[in-house]
C-alpha positions as CSV (number, residue, x, y, z in Angstrom):
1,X,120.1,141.1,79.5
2,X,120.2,137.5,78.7
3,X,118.9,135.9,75.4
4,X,117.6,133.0,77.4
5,X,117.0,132.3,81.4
6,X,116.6,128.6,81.6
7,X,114.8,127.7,85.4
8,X,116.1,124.5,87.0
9,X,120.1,123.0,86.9
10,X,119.6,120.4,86.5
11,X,120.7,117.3,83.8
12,X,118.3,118.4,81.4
13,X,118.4,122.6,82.0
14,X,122.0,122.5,82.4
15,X,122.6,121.0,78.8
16,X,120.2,122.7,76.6
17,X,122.0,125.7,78.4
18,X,125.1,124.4,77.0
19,X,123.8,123.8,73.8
20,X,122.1,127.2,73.4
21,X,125.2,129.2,74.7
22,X,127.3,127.2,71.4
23,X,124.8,128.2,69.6
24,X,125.5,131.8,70.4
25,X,122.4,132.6,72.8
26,X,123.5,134.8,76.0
27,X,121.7,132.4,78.7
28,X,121.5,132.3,82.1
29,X,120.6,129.4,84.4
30,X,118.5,129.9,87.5
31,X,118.7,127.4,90.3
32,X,116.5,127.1,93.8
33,X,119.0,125.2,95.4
34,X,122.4,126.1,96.5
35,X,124.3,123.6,94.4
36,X,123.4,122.7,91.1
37,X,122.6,119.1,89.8
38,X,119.2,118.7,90.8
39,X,118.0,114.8,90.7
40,X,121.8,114.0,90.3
41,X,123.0,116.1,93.6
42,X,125.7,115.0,95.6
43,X,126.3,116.0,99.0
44,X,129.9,115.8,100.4
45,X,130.2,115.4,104.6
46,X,132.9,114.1,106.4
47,X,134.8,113.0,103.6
48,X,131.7,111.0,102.1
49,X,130.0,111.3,98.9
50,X,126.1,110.9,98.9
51,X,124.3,110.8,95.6
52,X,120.9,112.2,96.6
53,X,118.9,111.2,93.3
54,X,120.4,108.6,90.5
55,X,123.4,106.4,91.5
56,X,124.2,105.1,88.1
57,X,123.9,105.5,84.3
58,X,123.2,103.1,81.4
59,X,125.6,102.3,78.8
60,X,125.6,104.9,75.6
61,X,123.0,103.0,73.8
62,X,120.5,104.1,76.5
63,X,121.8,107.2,77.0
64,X,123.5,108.4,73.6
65,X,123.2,112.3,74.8
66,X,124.7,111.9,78.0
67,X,127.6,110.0,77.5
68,X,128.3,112.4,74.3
69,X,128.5,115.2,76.8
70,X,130.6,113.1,79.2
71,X,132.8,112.3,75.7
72,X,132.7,116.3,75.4
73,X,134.1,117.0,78.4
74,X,136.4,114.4,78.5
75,X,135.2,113.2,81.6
76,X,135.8,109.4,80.7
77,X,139.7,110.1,79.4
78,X,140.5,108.6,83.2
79,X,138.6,104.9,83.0
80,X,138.4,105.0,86.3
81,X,136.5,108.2,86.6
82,X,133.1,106.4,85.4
83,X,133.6,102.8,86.3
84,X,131.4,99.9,86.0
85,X,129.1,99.4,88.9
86,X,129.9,95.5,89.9
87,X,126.2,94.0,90.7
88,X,124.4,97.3,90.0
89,X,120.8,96.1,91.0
90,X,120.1,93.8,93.8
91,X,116.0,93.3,94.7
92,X,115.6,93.5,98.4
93,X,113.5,90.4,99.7
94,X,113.1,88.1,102.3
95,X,115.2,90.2,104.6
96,X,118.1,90.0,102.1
97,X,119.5,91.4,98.9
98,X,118.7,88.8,95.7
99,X,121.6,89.9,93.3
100,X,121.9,90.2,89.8
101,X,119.1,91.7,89.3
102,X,118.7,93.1,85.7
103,X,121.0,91.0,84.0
104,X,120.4,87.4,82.1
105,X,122.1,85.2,85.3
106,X,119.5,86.7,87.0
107,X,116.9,84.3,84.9
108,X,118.9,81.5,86.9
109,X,119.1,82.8,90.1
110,X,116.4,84.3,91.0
111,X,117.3,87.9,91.0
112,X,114.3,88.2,94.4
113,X,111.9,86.5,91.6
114,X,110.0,82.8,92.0
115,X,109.8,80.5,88.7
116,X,106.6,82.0,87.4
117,X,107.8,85.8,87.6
118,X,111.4,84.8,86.2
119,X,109.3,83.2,83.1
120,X,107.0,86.0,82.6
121,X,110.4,88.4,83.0
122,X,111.7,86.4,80.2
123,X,108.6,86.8,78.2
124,X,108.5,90.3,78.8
125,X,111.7,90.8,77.6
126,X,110.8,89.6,74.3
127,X,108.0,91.2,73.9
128,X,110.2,94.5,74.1
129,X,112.9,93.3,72.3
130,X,109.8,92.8,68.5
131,X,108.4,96.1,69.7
132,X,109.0,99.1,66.9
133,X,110.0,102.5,67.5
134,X,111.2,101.7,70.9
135,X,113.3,105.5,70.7
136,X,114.0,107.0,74.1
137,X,114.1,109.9,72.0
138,X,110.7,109.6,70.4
139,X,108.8,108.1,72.9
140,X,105.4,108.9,71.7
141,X,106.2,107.1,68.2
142,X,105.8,103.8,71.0
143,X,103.4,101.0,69.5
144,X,101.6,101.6,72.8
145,X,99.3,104.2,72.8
146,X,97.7,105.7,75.9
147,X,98.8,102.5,78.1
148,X,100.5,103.2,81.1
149,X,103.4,101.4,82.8
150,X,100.8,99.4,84.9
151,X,98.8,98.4,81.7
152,X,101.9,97.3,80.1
153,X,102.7,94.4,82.9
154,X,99.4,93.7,84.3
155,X,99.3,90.3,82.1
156,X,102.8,88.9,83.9
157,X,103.1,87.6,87.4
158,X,102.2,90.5,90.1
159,X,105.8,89.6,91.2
160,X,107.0,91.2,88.3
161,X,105.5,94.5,88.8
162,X,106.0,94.5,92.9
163,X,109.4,93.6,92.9
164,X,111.3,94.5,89.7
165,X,109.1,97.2,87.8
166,X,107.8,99.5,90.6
167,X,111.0,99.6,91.9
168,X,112.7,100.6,89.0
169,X,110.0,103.5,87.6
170,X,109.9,104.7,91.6
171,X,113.4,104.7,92.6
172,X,114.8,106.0,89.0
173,X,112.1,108.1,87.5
174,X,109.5,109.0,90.5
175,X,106.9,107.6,88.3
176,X,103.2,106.3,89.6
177,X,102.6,103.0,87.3
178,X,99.3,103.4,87.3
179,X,99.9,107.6,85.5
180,X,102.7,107.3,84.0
181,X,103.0,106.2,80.0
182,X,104.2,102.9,79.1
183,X,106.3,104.2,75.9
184,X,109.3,106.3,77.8
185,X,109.7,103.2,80.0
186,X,109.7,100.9,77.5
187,X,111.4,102.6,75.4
188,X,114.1,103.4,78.1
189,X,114.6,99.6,79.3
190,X,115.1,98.2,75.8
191,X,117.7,101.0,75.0
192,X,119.1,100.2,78.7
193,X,119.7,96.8,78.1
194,X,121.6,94.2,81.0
195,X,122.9,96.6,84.2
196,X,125.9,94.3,84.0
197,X,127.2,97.7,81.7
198,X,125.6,100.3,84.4
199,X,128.0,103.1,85.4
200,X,128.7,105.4,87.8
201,X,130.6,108.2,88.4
202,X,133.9,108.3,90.9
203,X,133.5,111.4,92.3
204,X,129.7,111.7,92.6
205,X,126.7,111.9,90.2
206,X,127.2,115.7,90.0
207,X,130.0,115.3,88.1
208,X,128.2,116.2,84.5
209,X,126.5,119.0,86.0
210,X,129.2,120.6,87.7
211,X,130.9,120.4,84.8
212,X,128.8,122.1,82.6
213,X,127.7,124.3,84.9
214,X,131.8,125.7,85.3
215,X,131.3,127.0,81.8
216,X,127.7,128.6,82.1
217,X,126.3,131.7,83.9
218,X,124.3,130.0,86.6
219,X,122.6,131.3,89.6
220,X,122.0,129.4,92.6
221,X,119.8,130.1,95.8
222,X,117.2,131.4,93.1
223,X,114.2,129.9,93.6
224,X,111.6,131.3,91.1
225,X,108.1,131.2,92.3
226,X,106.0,132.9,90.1
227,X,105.9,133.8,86.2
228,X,103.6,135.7,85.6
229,X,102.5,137.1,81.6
230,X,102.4,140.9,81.7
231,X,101.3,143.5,78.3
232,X,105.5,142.9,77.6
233,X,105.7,139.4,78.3
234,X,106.8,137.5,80.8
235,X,108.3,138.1,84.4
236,X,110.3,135.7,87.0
237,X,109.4,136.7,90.7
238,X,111.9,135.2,93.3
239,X,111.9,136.2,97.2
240,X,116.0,135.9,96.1
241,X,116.2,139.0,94.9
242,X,114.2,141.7,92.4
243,X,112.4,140.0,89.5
244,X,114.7,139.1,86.6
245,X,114.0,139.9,82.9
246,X,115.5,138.2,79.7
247,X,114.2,137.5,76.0
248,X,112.8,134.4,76.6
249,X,112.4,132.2,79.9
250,X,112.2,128.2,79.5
251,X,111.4,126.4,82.3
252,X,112.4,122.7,82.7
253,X,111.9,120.1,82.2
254,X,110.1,120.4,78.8
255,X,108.1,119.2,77.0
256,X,109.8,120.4,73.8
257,X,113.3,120.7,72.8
258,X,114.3,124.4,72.5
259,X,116.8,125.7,69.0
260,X,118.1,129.0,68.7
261,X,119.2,131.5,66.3
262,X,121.6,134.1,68.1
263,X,121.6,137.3,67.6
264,X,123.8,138.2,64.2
265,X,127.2,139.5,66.0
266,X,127.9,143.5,64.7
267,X,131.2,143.7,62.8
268,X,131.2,147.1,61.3
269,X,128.5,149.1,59.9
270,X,125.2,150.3,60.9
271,X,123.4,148.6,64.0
272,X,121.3,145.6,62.7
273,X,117.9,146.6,62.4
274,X,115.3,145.6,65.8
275,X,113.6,142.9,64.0
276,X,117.5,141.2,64.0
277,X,116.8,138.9,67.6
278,X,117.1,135.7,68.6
279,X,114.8,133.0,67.3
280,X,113.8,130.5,69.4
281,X,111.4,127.5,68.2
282,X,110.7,123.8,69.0
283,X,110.7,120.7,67.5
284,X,107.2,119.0,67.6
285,X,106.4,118.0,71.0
286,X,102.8,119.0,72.6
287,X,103.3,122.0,74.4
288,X,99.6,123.4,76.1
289,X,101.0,127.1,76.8
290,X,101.3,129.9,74.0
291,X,104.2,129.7,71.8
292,X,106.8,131.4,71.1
293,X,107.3,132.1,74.4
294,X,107.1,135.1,75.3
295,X,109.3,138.0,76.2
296,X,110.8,138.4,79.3
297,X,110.1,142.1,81.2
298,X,109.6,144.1,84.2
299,X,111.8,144.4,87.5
300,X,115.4,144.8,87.8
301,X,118.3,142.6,87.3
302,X,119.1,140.1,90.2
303,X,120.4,141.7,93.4
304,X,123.8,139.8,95.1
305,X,122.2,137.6,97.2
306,X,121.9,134.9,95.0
307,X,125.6,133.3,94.5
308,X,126.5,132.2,90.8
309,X,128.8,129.6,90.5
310,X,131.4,131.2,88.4
C-alpha cells in the first residue's frame, strides 16, 4: 500500500510526486486520462505534435521550480531541446496578427494596441514593476488585497484588458477577470518579464511530465470520481477498477504544499513500533477541509484495467 496517492498528472501532481518519492514516501499517481501531462498534453498524429494546453514557458525567473526540474533532468543539456520561441505573442486584430506582443518594441509598434492603450500598458508596467512582494510563490503576501484581475486594470484603456490581459489570464490560466485574484497574475507577469525570453519545448510540452512520470508509479485511465470519508478514513471510487486505499490521498491542484516524513527504513532489530508512519503536513496556505488528511481505507487494490506507465 502506498504512503501517498496523489490524483491528477499533471505539472503540479507529477512533481510533488517526485519530491515526496525523494523524500522516501511510497506514492502513487492516479490519472483520468490515458496519457499523462494534463494542461501540458501533447497529442502526436501523423507525425505532428499538438500541444493541447500551454505552448511555452517563461524564462527561470518566472518559473524558478520548473526550469530546476528541467535542470534536474537534464532536459536543457541539448540547447535545442527548449529553444526560444521567435515572436512568442502576437494579438490577433483587424483580421491580422500585431506582433511583438509582450515585449518593449511592442510599445512602438503597436503590438494590436492604439496610442492610448500602448501608454496606459506602459503605465501599467510600472506600476508592477514599485509593487512589493510581487512572489509567484507567495501570492497572497500581494499589496492587493481582495482585487481581482479585472479590478487591477479597470483604470487603463478597455483596450488593455480586451486585447492583451483577457487574452493572456484566458488562454494561459483559464481565469475569469472578473473571479480571479489580481496577486497570482501580478505576481506572475512581473516575474515573467518580456516573452522575447519565452520557451518552448522541441518535442512537445509533455516533455517535463513524461519525464517525471518515467520514474514514478503512475496510473493512467483512472479517473477518480468520488472520495468519500469513512470511520477509517478516506476511500477513492473509480468506475476503473475496485476502490484504491493508501495512507494519505492528495488531490491536486492544492491549495497547500504537501512535506513528508517517510517511514524510518528497518535495518535490523525489532519492527518499529505502529506510531513509526509517515508524516505528512503543510506549509501555511488556507486549506477549508480537515487536516491531516486522513487515512486512506476500504476496497481492494486496483484491478488491471488501468495501464501504468512504467
Amino acid at each position: 500500500m502506498p504512503d501517498v496517492v496523489v490524483v491528477g498528472a499533471g505539472p503540479a501532481g507529477l512533481a510533488t510526486a517526485h519530491t515526496l518519492a525523494r523524500a522516501g514516501c511510497a506514492v502513487r499517481v492516479l490519472e483520468a486520462a490515458d496519457a499523462v501531462g494534463g494542461r501540458m498534453r501533447t497529442l502526436r498524429a501523423d507525425g505532428c505534435l499538438i500541444d493541447t494546453g500551454a505552448e511555452m514557458l517563461p524564462s527561470a525567473a518566472g518559473y524558478p521550480a520548473t526550469w530546476r526540474l528541467i535542470s534536474a533532468f537534464g532536459l536543457d543539456a541539448d540547447p535545442d531541446a527548449v529553444p526560444r520561441v521567435r515572436g512568442a505573442l502576437a494579438v490577433w486584430r483587424g483580421g491580422r496578427a500585431r506582433p511583438h506582443a509582450g515585449r518593449p518594441l511592442g510599445l512602438l509598434t503597436g503590438a494590436g494596441l492604439p496610442p492610448g492603450a500602448r501608454l496606459d500598458l506602459l503605465r501599467f508596467q510600472t506600476r508592477l514593476n514599485r509593487m512589493r512582494d510581487l512572489d509567484p510563490d507567495h501570492p497572497e503576501r500581494a499589496p492587493l488585497g481582495m482585487a481581482t484581475v479585472a479590478d487591477l486594470v479597470r483604470r487603463y484603456h478597455p483596450d488593455l484588458r480586451d486585447y492583451l490581459v483577457q487574452p493572456i489570464a484566458a488562454g494561459f490560466f483559464g481565469w475569469d477577470l472578473d473571479h480571479a485574484a489580481a496577486g497570482p497574475f501580478a505576481a506572475h507577469l512581473k516575474a515573467s518579464g518580456s516573452t522575447g525570453g519565452w520557451r518552448t519545448y522541441r518535442d512537445g510540452m509533455d516533455t517535463l511530465t513524461r519525464a517525471l512520470a518515467a520514474r514514478l508509479d503512475v496510473v493512467t485511465g483512472y479517473p477518480v470520481t468520488r472520495v468519500s470519508t469513512t470511520p477509517g478514513g478516506v476511500r477513492l471510487d473509480s468506475p476503473a477498477a475496485p476502490s484504491s486505499r493508501a495512507r494519505r490521498c492528495w488531490p491536486y491542484p492544492l491549495p497547500w504544499r504537501p512535506r513528508c516524513a517517510p517511514t524510518p527504513r528497518r535495518t535490523s532489530g525489532p519492527s518499529p513500533p505502529p506510531a513509526a508512519t509517515p508524516r505528512c503536513s503543510a506549509s501555511p496556505w488556507s486549506w477549508t477541509g480537515p487536516w491531516p488528511p486522513p487515512v486512506c481505507g476500504g476496497g481492494s487494490p486496483p484491478s488491471s484495467r488501468p495501464r501504468r506507465t512504467r
